[in-house]
C-alpha positions as CSV (number, residue, x, y, z in Angstrom):
1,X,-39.7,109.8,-214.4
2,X,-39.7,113.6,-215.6
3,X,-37.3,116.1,-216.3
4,X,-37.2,119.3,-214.4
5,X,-37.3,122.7,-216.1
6,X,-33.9,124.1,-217.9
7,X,-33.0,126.1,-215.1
8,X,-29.8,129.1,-215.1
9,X,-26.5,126.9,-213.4
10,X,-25.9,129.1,-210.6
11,X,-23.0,131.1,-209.4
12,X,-21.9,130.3,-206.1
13,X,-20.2,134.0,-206.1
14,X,-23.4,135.1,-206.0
15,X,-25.0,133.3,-203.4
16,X,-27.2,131.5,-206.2
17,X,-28.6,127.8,-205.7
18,X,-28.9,124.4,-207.2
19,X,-32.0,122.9,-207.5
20,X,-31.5,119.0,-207.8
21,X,-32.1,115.6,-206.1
22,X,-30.5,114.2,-202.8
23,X,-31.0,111.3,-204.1
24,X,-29.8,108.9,-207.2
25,X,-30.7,110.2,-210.7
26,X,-29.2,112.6,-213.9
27,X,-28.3,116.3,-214.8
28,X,-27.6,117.5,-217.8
29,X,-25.9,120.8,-218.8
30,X,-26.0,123.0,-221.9
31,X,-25.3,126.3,-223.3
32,X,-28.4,128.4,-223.7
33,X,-27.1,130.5,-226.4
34,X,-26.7,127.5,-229.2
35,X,-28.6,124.7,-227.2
36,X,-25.3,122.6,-227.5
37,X,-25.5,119.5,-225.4
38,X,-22.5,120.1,-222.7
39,X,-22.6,116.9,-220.8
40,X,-24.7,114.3,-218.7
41,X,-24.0,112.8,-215.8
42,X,-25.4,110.9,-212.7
43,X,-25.2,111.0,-209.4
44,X,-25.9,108.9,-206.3
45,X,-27.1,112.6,-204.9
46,X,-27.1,114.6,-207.7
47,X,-27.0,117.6,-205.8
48,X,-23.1,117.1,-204.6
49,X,-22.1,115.4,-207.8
50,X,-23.2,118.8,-209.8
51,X,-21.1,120.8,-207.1
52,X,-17.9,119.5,-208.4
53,X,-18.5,120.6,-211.9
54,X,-16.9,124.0,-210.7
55,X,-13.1,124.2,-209.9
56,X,-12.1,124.5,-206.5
57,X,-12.7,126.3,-204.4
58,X,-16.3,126.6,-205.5
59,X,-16.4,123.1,-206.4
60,X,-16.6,120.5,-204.0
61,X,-15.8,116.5,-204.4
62,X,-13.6,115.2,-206.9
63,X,-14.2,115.1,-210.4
64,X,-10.7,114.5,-212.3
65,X,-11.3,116.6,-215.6
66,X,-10.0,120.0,-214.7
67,X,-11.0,120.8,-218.4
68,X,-14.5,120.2,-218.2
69,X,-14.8,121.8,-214.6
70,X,-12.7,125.2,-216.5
71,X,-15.4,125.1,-219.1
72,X,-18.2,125.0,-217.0
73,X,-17.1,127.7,-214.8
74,X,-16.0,130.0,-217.8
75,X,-19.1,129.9,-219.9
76,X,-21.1,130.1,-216.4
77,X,-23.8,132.7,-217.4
78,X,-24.6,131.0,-220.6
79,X,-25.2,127.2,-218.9
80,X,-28.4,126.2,-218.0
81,X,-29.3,123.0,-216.3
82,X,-31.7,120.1,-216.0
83,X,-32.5,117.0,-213.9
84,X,-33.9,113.8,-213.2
85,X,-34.4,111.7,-209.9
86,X,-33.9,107.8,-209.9
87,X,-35.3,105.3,-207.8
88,X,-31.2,104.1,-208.0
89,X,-28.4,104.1,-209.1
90,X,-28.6,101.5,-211.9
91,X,-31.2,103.5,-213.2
92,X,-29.4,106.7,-213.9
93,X,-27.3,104.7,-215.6
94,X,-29.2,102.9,-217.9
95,X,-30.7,106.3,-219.0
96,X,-27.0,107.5,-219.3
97,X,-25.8,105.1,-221.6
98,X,-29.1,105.7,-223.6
99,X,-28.2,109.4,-223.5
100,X,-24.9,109.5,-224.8
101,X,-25.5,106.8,-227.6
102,X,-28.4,109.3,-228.7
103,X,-26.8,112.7,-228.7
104,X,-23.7,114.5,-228.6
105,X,-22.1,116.1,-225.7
106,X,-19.0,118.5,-225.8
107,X,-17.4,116.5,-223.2
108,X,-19.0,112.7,-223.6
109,X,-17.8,111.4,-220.4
C-alpha cells in the first residue's frame, strides 16, 4: 500500500475538495511550514472521517476533541494532507499503532 501525495487540506468556504478513500485506510495531517506531524487517524471511509476534523458547521460526524477540530480549522492554510487506502479496517490499524509508536504528533490520539 502507497501513500498519496501531500496535498493542501481544503477549505470548504471555498468550495475546495478532499481527495481520499471511500473506503477503510489512514490520513495523516501536518503543517507545511515546519513539517510538524499534526495527527493520524483511520477511517472505515476516510473520506467522512477527515470531514469531522473541522468544527461544525463545516465538519460533519462526530469527533469529540473540539481542540483538535479548532486547531485544524485555525491553521487551515498551512495543513497539508496525505492518505492511504486499506483492504480493512484492522489494517489501518495496525499501521496506526505503528505510526504513533514511531513519531510524534501534536495531538497523538
Amino acid at each position: 500500500m502507497n501513500w498519496s501525495d501531500w496535498n493542501p487540506f481544503p477549505d470548504p468556504r471555498k468550495g475546495e475538495y478532499l481527495q481520499a478513500p471511500f473506503g477503510a485506510g489512514l490520513y495523516e495531517l501536518r503543517l507545511k511550514s515546519t513539517g510538524e506531524l499534526i495527527l493520524v487517524g483511520i477511517g472505515q471511509n476516510v473520506a467522512w472521517r477527515m470531514t469531522s476534523l473541522l468544527p461544525m458547521p463545516l465538519g460533519r460526524g462526530s469527533r469529540n476533541n473540539m481542540k483538535k477540530r479548532e486547531s485544524v480549522f485555525t491553521h487551515l492554510a498551512d495543513i497539508e494532507y496525505r492518505t492511504q487506502a486499506c483492504l480493512n479496517r484492522d489494517e489501518a490499524v495496525e499501521i496506526e499503532r505503528e505510526m504513533i509508536r514511531t513519531n510524534r504528533y501534536l495531538f497523538p490520539t
